[in-house]
N, C-alpha and C positions, 0 to 999 in steps of 0.2 A: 559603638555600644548604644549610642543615645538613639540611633536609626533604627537598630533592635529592639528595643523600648518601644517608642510610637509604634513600630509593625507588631508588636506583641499585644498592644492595648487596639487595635482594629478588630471588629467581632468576625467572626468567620464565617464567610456567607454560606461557604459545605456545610455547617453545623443545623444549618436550618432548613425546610422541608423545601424552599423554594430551590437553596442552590441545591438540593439532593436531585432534585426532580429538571434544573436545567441539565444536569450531568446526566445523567440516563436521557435526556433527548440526543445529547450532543454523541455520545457514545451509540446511542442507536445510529444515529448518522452514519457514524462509522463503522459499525458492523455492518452494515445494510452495503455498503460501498465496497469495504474487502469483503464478505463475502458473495458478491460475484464474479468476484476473480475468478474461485475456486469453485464455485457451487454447480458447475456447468460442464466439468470434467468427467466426471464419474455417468453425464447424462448426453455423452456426443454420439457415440453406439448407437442408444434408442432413437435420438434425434435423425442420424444418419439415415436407416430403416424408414422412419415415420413420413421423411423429407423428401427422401429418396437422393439424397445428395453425394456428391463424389468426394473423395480423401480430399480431393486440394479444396473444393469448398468449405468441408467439415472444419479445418486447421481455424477459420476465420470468425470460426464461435466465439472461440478464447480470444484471439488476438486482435478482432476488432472493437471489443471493449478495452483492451489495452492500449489500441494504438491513439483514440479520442480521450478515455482516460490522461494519457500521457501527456496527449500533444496540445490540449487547453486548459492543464490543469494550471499553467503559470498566468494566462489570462483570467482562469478562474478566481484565483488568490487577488491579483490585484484587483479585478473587479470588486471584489466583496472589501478591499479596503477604500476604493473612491466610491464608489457606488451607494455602499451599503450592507453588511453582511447579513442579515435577513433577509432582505428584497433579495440576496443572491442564493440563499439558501432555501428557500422558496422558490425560486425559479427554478434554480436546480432540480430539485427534489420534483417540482410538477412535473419537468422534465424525465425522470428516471419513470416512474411511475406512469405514464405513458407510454414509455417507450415499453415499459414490460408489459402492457396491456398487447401491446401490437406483437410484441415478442411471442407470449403466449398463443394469439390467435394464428401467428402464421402460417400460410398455407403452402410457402416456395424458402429456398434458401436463400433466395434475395430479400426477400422482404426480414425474413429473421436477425442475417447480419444487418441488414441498417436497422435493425433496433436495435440489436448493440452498438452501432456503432452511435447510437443516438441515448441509451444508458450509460456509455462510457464517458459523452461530453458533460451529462447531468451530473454524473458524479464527478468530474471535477469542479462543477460550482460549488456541489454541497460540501465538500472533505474541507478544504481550505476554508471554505469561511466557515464549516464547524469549527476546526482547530483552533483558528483565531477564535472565535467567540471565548472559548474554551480557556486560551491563554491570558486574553485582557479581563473576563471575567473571573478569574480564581488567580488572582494575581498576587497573594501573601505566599510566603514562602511553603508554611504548613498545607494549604490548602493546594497549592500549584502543584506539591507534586505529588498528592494524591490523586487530583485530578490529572493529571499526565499519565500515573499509572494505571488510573484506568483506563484511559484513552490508550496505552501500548497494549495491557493485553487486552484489548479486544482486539486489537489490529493484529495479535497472535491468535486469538483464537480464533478470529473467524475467516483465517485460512483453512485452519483445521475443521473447524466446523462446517464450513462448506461444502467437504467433502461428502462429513455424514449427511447432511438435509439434502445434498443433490443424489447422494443413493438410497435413502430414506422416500422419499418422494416420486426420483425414477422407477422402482420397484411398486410403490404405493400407487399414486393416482394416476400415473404419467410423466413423462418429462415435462409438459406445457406449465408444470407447476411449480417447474422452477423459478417462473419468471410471475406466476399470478399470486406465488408466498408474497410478493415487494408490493403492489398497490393497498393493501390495506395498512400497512406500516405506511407506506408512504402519506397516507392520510393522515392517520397519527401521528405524525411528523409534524405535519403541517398546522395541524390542530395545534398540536402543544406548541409549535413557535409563534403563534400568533398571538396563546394566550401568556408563553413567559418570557418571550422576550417582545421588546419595543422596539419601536421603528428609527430608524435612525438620518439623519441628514445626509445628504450629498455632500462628500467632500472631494468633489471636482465636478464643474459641467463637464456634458458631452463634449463641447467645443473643444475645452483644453485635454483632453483623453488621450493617449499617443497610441491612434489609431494604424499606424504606417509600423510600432512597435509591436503591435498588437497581431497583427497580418504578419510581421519577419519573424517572430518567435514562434507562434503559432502551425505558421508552415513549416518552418525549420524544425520541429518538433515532431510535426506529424511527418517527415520524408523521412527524418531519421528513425524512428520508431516503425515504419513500416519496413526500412529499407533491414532494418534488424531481423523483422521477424519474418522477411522473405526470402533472408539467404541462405536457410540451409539449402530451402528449395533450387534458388537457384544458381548457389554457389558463393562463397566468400572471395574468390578471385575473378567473378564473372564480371564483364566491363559493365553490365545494369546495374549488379550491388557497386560499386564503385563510382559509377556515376551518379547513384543517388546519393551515398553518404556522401561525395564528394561537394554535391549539392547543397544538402544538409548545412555539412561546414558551412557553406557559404553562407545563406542564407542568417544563418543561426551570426557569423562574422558579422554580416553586413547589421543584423540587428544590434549587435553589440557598439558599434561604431555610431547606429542613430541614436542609443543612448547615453552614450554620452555628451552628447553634442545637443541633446531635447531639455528645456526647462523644467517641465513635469513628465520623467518618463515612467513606461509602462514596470521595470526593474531598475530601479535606482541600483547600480553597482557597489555604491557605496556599502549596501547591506553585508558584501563579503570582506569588509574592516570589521565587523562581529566575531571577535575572538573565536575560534574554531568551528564556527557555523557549517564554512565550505566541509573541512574534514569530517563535518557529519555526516555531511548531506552523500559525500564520493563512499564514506562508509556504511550510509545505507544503501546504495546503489550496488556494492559489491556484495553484500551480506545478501540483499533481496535476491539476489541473482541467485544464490545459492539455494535460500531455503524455498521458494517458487517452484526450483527444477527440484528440488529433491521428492517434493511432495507429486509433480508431476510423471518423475520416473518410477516414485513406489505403487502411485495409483496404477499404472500398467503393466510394473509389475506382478501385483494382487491377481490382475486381473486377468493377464495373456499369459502369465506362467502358471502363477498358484493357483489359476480359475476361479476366483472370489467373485460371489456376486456385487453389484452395486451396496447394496447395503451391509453386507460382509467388510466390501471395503468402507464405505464409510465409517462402519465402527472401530472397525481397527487403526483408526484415527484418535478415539476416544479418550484415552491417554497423556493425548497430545494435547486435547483440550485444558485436561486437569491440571498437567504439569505447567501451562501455559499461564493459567487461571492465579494457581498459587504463586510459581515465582512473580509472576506482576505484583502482587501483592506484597510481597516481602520487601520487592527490588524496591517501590514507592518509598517504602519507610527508612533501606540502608539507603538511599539517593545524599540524604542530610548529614550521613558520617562519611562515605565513603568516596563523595563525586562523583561525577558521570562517566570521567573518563576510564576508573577503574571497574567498573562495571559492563560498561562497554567490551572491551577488552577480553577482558575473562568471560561476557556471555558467547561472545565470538568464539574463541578459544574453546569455552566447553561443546556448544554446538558443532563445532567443528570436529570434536572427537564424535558426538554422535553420529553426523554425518558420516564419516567413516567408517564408521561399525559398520553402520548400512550398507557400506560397498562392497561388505564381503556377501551379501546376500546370496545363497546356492538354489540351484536349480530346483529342488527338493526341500525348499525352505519350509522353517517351520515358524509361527506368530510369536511362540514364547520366548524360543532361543535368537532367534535370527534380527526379528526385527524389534519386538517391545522394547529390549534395552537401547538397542540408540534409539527409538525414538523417544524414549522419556527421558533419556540423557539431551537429545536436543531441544525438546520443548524445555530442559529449564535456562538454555543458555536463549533460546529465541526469547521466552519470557524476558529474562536479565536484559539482551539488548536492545526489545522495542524500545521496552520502558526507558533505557537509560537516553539512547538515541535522539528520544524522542524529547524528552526534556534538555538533553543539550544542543538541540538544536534550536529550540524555541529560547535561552538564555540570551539574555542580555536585549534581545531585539523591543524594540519600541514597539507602542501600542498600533503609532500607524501605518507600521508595514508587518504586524503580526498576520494577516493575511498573504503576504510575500512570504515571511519565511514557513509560513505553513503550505504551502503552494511550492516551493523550494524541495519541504522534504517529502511530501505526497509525490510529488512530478521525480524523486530519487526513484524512490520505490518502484513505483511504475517501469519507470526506462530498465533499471536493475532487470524484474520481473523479465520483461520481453529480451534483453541480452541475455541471460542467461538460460532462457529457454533455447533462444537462437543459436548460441555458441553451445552448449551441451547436448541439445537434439543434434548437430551435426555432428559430435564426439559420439555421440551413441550409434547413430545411423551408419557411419563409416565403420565401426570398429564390428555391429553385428552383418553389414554387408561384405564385409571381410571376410567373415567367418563364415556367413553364407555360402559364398562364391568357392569357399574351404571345404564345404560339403558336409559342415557341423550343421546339427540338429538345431531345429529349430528354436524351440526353447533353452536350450544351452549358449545359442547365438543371440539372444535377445537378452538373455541374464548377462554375458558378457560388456554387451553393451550401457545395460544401467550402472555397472559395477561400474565401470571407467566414468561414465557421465556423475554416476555419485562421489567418486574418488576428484574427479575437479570441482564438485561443490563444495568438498570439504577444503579445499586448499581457497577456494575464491574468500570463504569464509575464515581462514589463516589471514588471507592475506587483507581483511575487512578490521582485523584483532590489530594488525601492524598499524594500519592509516588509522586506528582510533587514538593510538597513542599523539596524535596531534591536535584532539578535540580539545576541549575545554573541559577545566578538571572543574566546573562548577558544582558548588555543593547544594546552593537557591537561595540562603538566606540576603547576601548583599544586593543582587541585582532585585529580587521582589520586593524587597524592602523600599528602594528607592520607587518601584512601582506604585506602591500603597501608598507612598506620602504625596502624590501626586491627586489632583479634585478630579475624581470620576464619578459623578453624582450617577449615573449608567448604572453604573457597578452597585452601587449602595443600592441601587436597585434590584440586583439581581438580573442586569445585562448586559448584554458587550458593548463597550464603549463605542 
């Protein structure tokens, strides 16, 4: 009670125009980062045409920003805790922003994918040490999980929004603009970090850096994540998918073994003795997997069965957005009655019946019957579990590895993302070439296949509801509490520690 007291008389830095205006930076951050996930789907068509590129190059649009996304987002996080999270966040961010410069001008499908693949590394610097700024700076119970909830939905809605500005803009100027919307944000990114948050000290030389950690996670990261999203193509029993994740393993083993054995390593292990962290993080990885493909099998279906134009379909996202928008909102406020873990749970659970709906999708579908209701049934369980997710995974964890465990559940998301594309495109591909080979109609063999690919998103996301029951049933006030009483003169500043 006395702990309650002292964190009740700390003034609340949200309350005033500085931490309003750090929060809308840090939250841009993260729109800016998930929506490239999505903002590039609805513009692969035009790009293909424009490029003149082939199916197996076209696949590498999406999934070369996921696989650098993925695979340095855990060096990203701890960087931005020894480093510095500004100087990392800045880097980053100069990083993206460049990359979409080259992105937009390119003139071959080579040079496109390594922009992505070169947008995908930027935004692992920036997400993580956004987060962490995010968590050490709005570190009072009240103010944490506001700021959390806005930080989940956006990371809902700008999935869904992605959509619309990438068929909004496809249609409009070009595809090229998908990539030339992000340099002038990127500016203003940059601008505002320099002028609200301060710079911060080194907390590790280069010397003591655990470089040789940095290189086994890293790689380990990026074989696995690649080896994921190439085996529909060439097979989940083929001896190269096997050899690479088998690889991976190792790899990913071998680095687990130099950390424990390193004085200052790049993943202190220790961090998974943080009451329910890990079961966030394996239940964000399951749940991503879910609502990723769901949004990637409705986009084609809009589009190769129902004929939706690009901006057709990205409106018919719209929905998604609002219902994403409001439950964050709400979720923020019940987080301090109700815990995370029950929230969790049941966001899971309701999106999971949305998702389902969805799978009954028919050939002859119609927007108001078929698809509006799950998807505004699922947007308010994704809303309920960003938010919840996301603040129970950030619980309990200390100020200086809040860059780790932000990097922890960025680098979930991701992997989720690229698995469940990879394990659901080959449920779809196999079940509509079945039908094919069956001498079923073409659009009837491609509805079948989303239907089955939606029908195991809804169960991935069942089974996301299960593994939440092991999170932390954190409500915020004891662990920020102990945060606040702690000297962070940063903070009274209005910066990340």
């Amino acid at each position: 009670m006395k702990l309650t007291g002292l964190a009740a008389a700390q003034p609340s830095l949200l309350a005033t125009r500085r931490g309003k205006l750090i929060l809308v930076l840090l939250c841009s951050v993260a729109f800016l980062d998930f929506v490239d996930t999505t903002i590039v789907n609805v513009a692969l068509p035009s790009m293909r045409l424009g490029l003149h590129m082939s199916v197996q190059n076209l696949q590498w649009i999406p999934s070369a920003y996921l696989l650098t996304y993925g695979g340095f987002m855990l060096l990203g996080g701890r960087a931005a805790d020894l480093l510095g999270r500004r100087r990392v966040l800045v880097a980053g961010t100069s990083l993206f922003g460049l990359a979409s410069i080259i992105g937009g001008l390119a003139g071959s499908s080579g040079v496109l994918i390594g922009a992505r693949l070169a947008q995908g590394a930027g935004a692992a610097m920036m997400l993580p040490a956004a987060l962490s700024i995010l968590t050490t700076t709005f570190s009072g119970g009240g103010d944490r999980h506001k700021a959390l909830g806005a930080w989940g939905g956006v990371a809902g809605l700008a999935s869904a929004f992605g959509v619309l500005l990438g068929g909004v803009l496809t249609q409009g100027p070009g595809w090229r603009w998908v990539f030339f919307v992000n340099p002038p944000i990127c500016l203003l990114v940059l601008g505002a970090a320099f002028w609200l948050l301060s710079g911060e000290r080194r907390h590790a030389q280069l010397g003591s850096f655990d470089l040789r950690g940095a290189v086994l996670s890293t790689g380990g990261m990026l074989l696995l994540v690649y080896a994921i999203v190439r085996a529909p193509d060439v097979g989940w029993g083929a001896a190269r998918t096997i050899a690479e994740l088998t690889a991976a393993g190792a790899l990913l083993a071998v680095f687990a073994i130099n950390e424990l054995r390193r004085a200052n390593p790049l993943l202190p292990l220790s961090i998974f003795r943080i009451k329910g962290l890990a079961a966030a993080d394996v239940a964000q990885v399951i749940a991503t997997a879910g609502f990723i493909s769901m949004f990637f099998f409705l986009t084609l279906y809009m589009q190769n069965v129902l004929h939706y134009s690009p901006i057709q379909t990205g409106l018919a996202y719209l929905p998604v957005t609002a219902g994403v928008a409001i439950t964050a909102g709400i979720t923020s406020k019940l987080l301090a009655r109700t815990g995370t873990r029950s929230v969790i749970v049941a966001g899971a659970l309701i999106a999971a019946s949305g998702v389902y709906y969805l799978s009954r999708i028919p050939v002859h579908g119609s927007y108001l019957t078929d698809l509006l209701p799950g998807l505004v049934v699922m947007s308010i369980g994704l809303g309920a579990l960003l938010v919840a997710v996301t603040t129970g995974a950030n619980a309990g964890v200390p100020a200086e590895k809040a860059g780790l465990a932000a990097a922890l559940l960025n680098a979930s998301q991701q992997l989720g993302g690229a698995l469940g594309l990879a394990i659901f495109a080959a449920i779809a591909t196999s079940h509509t070439g079945h039908l094919l080979a069956a001498h079923t109609a073409m659009p009837a063999a491609l509805t079948a296949g989303f239907q089955r690919a939606l029908l195991a998103s809804s169960i991935f996301l069942v089974i996301a509801a299960v593994i939440a029951t092991r999170t932390s049933h954190t409500r915020g006030e004891p662990d920020q509490d102990v945060l606040v009483l702690q000297p962070q003169p940063e903070i009274q500043a209005g910066v990340a520690a």
